[in-house]
GULUMMI-152357 format. One line per field, with one value per residue (C-alpha): residue number from 1; residue in three letters; x, y negated, z negated. Coordinates in pm, 1 decimal, decimal comma, padded with zeros to 6 digits. Each point is the difference from the previous one (the first is absolute). Example, Ala and Ser with C-alpha at 12.3 -4.5 7.8 and 13.67 -1.06 7.14 Angstrom:
REM residues 2
resi <- c(1:2)
resn <- c(ALA:SER)
xx <- c(01230,0:00137,0)
yy <- c(00450,0:-00344,0)
zz <- c(-00780,0:00066,0)
//
This chain:
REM residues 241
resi <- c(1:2:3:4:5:6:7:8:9:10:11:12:13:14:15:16:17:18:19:20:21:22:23:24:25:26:27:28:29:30:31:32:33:34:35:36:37:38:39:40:41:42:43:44:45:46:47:48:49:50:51:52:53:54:55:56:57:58:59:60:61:62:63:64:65:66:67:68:69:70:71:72:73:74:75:76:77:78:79:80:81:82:83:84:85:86:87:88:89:90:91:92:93:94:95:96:97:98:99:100:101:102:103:104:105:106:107:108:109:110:111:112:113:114:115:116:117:118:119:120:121:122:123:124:125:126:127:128:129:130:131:132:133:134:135:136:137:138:139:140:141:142:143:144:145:146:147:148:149:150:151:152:153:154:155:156:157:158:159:160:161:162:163:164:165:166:167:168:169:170:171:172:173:174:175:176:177:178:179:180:181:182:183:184:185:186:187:188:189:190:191:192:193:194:195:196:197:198:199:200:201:202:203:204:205:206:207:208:209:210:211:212:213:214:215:216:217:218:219:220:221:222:223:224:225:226:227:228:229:230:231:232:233:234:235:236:237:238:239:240:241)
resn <- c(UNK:UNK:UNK:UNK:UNK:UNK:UNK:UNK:UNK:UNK:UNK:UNK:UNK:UNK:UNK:UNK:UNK:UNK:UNK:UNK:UNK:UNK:UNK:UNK:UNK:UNK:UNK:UNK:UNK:UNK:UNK:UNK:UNK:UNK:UNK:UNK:UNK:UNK:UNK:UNK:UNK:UNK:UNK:UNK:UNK:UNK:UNK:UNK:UNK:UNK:UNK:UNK:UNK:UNK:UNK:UNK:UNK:UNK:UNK:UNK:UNK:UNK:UNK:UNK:UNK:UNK:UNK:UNK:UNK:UNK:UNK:UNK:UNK:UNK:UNK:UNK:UNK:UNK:UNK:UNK:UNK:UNK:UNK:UNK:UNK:UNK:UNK:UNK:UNK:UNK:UNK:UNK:UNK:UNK:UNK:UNK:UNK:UNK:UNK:UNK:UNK:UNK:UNK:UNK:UNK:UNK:UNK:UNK:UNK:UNK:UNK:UNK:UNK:UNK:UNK:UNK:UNK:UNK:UNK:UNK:UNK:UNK:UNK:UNK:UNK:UNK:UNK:UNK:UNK:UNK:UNK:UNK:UNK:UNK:UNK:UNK:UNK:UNK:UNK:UNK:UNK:UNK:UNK:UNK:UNK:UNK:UNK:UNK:UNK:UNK:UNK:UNK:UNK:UNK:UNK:UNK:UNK:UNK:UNK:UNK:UNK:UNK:UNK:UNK:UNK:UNK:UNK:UNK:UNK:UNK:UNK:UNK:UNK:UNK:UNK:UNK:UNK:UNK:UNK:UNK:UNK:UNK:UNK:UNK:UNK:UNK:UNK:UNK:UNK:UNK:UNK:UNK:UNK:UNK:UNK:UNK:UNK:UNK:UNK:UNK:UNK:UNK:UNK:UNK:UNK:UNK:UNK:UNK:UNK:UNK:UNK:UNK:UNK:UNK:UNK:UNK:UNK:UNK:UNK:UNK:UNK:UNK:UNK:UNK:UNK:UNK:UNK:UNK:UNK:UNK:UNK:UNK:UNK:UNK:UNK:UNK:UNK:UNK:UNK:UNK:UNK)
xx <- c(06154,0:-00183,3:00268,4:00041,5:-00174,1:00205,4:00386,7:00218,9:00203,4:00369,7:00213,4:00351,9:00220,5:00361,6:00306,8:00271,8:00184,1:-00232,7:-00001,3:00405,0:-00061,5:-00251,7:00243,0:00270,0:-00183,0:-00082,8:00320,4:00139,4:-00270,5:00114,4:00364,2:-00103,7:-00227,7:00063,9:00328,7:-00134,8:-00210,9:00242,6:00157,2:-00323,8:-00036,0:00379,7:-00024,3:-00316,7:00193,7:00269,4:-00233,2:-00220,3:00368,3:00120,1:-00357,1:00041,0:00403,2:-00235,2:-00180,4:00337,5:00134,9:-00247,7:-00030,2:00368,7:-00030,0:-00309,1:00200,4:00287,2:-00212,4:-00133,2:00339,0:00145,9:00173,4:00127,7:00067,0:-00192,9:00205,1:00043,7:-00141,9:-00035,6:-00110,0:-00378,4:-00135,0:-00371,4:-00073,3:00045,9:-00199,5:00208,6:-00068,4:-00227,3:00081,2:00372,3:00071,0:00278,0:00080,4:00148,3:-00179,3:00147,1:-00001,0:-00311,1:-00198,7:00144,6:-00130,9:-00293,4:-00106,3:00079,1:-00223,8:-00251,0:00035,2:-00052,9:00299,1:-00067,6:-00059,3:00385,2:00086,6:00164,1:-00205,6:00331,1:00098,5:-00275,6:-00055,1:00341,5:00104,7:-00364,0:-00248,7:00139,2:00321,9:-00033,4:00326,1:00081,3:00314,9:00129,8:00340,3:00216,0:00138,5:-00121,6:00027,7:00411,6:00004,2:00289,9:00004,0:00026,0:-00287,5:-00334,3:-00284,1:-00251,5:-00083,2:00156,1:00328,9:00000,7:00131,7:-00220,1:-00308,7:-00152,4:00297,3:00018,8:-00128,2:-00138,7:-00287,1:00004,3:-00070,8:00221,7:00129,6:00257,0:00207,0:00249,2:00249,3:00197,2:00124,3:00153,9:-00268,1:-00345,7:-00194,5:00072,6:-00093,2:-00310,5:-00215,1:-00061,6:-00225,4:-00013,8:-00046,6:-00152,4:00150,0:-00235,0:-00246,7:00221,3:00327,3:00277,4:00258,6:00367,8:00190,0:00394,1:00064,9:-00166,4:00268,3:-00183,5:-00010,8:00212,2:-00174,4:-00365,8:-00237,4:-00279,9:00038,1:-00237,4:-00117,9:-00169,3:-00274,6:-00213,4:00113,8:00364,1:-00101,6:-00103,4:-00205,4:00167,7:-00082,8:00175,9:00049,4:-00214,8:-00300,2:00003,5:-00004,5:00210,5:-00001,6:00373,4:00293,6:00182,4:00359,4:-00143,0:00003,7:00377,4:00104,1:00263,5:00160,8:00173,9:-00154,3:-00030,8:-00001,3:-00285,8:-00121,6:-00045,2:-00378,3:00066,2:00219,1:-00193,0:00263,4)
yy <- c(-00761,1:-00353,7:-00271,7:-00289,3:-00265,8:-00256,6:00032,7:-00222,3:-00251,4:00022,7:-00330,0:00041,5:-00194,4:-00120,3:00210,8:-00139,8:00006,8:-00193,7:-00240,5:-00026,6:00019,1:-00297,6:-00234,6:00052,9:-00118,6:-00300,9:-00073,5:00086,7:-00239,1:-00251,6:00019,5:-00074,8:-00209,2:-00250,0:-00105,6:-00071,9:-00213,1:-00184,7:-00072,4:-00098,1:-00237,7:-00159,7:00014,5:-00212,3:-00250,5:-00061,2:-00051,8:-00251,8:-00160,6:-00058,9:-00218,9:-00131,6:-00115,3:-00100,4:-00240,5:-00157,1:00031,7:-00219,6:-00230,2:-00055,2:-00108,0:-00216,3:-00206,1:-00052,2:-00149,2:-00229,3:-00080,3:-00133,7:00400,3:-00006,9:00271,1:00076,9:-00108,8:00217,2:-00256,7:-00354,6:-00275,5:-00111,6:-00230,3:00096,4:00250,2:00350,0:00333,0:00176,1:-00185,1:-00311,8:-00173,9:-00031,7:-00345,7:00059,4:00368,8:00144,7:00134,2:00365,3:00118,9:00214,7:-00349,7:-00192,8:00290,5:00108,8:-00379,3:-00049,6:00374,4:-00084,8:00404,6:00141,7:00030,1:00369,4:00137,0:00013,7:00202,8:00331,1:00237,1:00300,6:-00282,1:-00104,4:00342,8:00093,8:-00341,9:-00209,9:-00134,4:-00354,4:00086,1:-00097,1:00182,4:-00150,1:-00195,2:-00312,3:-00001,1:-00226,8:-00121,0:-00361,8:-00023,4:-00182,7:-00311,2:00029,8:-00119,7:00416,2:00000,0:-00008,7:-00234,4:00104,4:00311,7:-00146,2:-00009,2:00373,3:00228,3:00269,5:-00067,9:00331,8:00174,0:-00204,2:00173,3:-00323,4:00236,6:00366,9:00238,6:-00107,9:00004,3:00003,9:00299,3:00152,4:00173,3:-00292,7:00294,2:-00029,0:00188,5:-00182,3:00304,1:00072,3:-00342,4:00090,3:-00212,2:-00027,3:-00221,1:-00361,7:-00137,0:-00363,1:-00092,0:00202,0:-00264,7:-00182,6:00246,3:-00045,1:00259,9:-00096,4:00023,7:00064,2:-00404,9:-00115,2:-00089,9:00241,9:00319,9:00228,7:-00140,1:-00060,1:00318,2:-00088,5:00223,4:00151,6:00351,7:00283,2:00038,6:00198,7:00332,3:-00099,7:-00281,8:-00438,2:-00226,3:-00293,0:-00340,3:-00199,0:-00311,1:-00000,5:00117,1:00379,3:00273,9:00360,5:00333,4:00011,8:00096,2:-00219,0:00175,5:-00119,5:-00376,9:00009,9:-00157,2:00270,9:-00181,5:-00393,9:-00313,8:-00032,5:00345,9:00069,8:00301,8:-00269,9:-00092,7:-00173,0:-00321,2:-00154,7:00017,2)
zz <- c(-09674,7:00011,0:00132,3:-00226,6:00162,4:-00206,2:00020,4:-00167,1:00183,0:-00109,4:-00018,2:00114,3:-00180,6:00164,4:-00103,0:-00144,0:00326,1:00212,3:-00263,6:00050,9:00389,2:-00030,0:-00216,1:00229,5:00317,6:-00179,7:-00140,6:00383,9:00125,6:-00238,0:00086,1:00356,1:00013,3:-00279,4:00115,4:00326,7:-00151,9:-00135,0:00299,6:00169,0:-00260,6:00034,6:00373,9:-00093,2:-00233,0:00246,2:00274,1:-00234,7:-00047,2:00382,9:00022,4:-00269,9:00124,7:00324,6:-00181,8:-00127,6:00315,1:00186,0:-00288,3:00001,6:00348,6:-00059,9:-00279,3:00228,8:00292,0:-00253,7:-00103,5:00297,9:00084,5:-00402,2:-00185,7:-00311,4:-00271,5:-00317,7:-00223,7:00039,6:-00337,8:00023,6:-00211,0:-00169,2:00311,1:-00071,4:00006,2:-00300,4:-00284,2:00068,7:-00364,5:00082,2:00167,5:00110,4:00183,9:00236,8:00290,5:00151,7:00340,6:-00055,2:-00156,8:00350,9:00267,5:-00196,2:00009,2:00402,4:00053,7:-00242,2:-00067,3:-00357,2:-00104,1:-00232,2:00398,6:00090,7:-00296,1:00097,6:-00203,1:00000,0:-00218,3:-00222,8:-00087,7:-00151,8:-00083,9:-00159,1:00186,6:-00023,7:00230,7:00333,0:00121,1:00329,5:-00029,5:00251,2:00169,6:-00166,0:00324,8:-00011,5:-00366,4:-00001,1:00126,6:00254,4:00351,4:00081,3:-00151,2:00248,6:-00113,8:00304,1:00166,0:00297,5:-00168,3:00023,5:00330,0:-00018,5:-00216,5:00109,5:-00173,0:-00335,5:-00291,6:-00244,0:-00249,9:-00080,7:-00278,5:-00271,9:-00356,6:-00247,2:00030,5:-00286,8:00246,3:00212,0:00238,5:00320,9:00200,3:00059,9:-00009,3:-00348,8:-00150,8:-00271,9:-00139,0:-00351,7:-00224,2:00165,1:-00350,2:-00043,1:00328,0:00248,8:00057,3:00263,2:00112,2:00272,2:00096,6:-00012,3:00305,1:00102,6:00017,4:-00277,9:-00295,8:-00245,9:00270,9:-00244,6:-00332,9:00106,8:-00049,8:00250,5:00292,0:00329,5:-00139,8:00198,0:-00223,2:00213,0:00063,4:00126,1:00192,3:-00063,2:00167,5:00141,7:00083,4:00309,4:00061,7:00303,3:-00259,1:00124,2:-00223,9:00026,0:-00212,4:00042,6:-00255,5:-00252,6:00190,1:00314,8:-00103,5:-00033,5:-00295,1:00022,6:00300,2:-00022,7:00079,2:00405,4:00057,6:00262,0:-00285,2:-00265,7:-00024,5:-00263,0:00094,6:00346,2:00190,5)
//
C-alpha cells in the first residue's frame, strides 16, 4: 500500500468547556485587577490633592508676610479689581482671588481632583477655617495670635454635608451646589456650627488633607482635628488655642 503523501491537517476547534474555562479567567482577572485600579487611581487623586493643599499652604503664608502677619480674610470689597467677573465694578474678592494674587499660582492647580470628579469640574473643594471670620477680640487677626500654628487646621478637603452628626468621621459630602467656587468649613464656635452644612470630609479613602497654619500639609482624619472636643481643649485643632 502507497502512503498518502498528502494528509489532511485537522483544525481543532475549542469545546464548549474551554470556552467557559476561558471566560471565567477573564472575568476572575477582571475582578482583581480592575478594582485595584481604581484604587491606584484614587491613591493618585488624593496625592494630586495634598500638593495641591501645598500650594495653598505656602501661598497662605506668602499673603500673610505681605500683610503685616494678617490672616487671609474670607472676602474683603474691591473696587474695579477682580479675577471673577472683570465687568462687575464693584465685587467682592474671596480668599482664593487674595492668595492666588500674592502666589501668582493658577488658581485651577489647587483644585482637589477626588472633588472635581464627583462634584463638576468648577468645584475647588478645599474649604477655610472660619476662625478669623467674627470680629471678636477672641478672635486672632495674625498667625502670631495663635499658640500652636503647627497644630491649627485653617484648609482641608471640604463640603456641604447632609448628616450634621456628632462623629467627624461620618460627615459626607454631597453636591457643593453654586457655592463651591470659594468654601469654608464651619467650626464648634462659630454662631451657625449646628445650622451651617460646610464641614472637613475624608474624601479619600477614610482620610483629608489638611492645611496648618504654619503652611504644612497632613493626610490625617477629620476625628483627629477634634471638633468633637470644646474650645481650649489641647485635642481641638480647630480653635488656636
Amino acid at each position: 500500500m502507497i502512503p498518502c503523501l498528502l494528509q489532511r491537517k485537522r483544525t481543532r476547534a475549542f469545546s464548549l468547556t474551554e470556552l467557559l474555562i476561558a471566560v471565567l479567567a477573564i472575568g476572575l482577572l477582571s475582578v482583581l485587577v480592575f478594582p485595584s485600579l481604581a484604587q491606584a487611581q484614587r491613591r493618585a487623586r488624593g496625592t494630586l490633592c495634598q500638593s495641591n493643599c501645598g500650594r495653598i499652604g505656602l501661598a497662605f503664608v506668602a499673603y500673610s508676610k505681605d500683610n503685616d502677619g494678617q490672616f487671609v480674610p474670607h472676602a474683603e470689597q474691591a473696587k474695579g479689581l477682580s479675577n471673577i467677573d472683570p465687568k462687575m465694578a464693584d465685587v467682592q474678592k474671596t480668599w482664593i482671588a487674595l492668595i492666588s494674587a500674592a502666589s501668582t499660582e493658577d488658581l485651577n492647580k489647587w483644585r482637589c481632583p477626588e472633588s472635581t470628579k464627583h462634584l463638576g469640574k468648577e468645584c475647588l473643594g478645599i474649604g477655610y477655617t472660619k476662625l478669623t471670620e467674627q470680629k471678636t477680640p477672641q478672635s486672632p487677626r495674625k498667625i502670631s495670635d495663635i499658640k500652636n500654628p503647627s497644630r491649627t487646621v485653617v484648609f482641608g478637603d471640604a463640603g456641604t454635608v447632609a448628616n450634621l452628626v456628632t462623629e467627624p468621621d461620618r460627615w459626607q459630602a454631597k453636591s457643593l451646589g453654586g457655592a463651591c467656587v470659594a468654601p469654608h468649613f464651619s467650626i464648634p464656635r462659630s454662631a451657625d456650627w449646628s445650622t451651617d452644612p460646610w464641614r472637613l470630609v475624608n474624601r479619600h479613602e477614610g482620610s483629608m488633607n489638611a492645611v496648618f497654619a504654619d503652611g504644612h500639609v497632613e493626610s490625617t482624619r477629620v476625628s483627629r482635628i477634634g471638633f468633637q472636643y470644646p474650645e481650649t481643649d489641647v485635642r481641638a485643632h480647630w480653635d488656636g488655642h
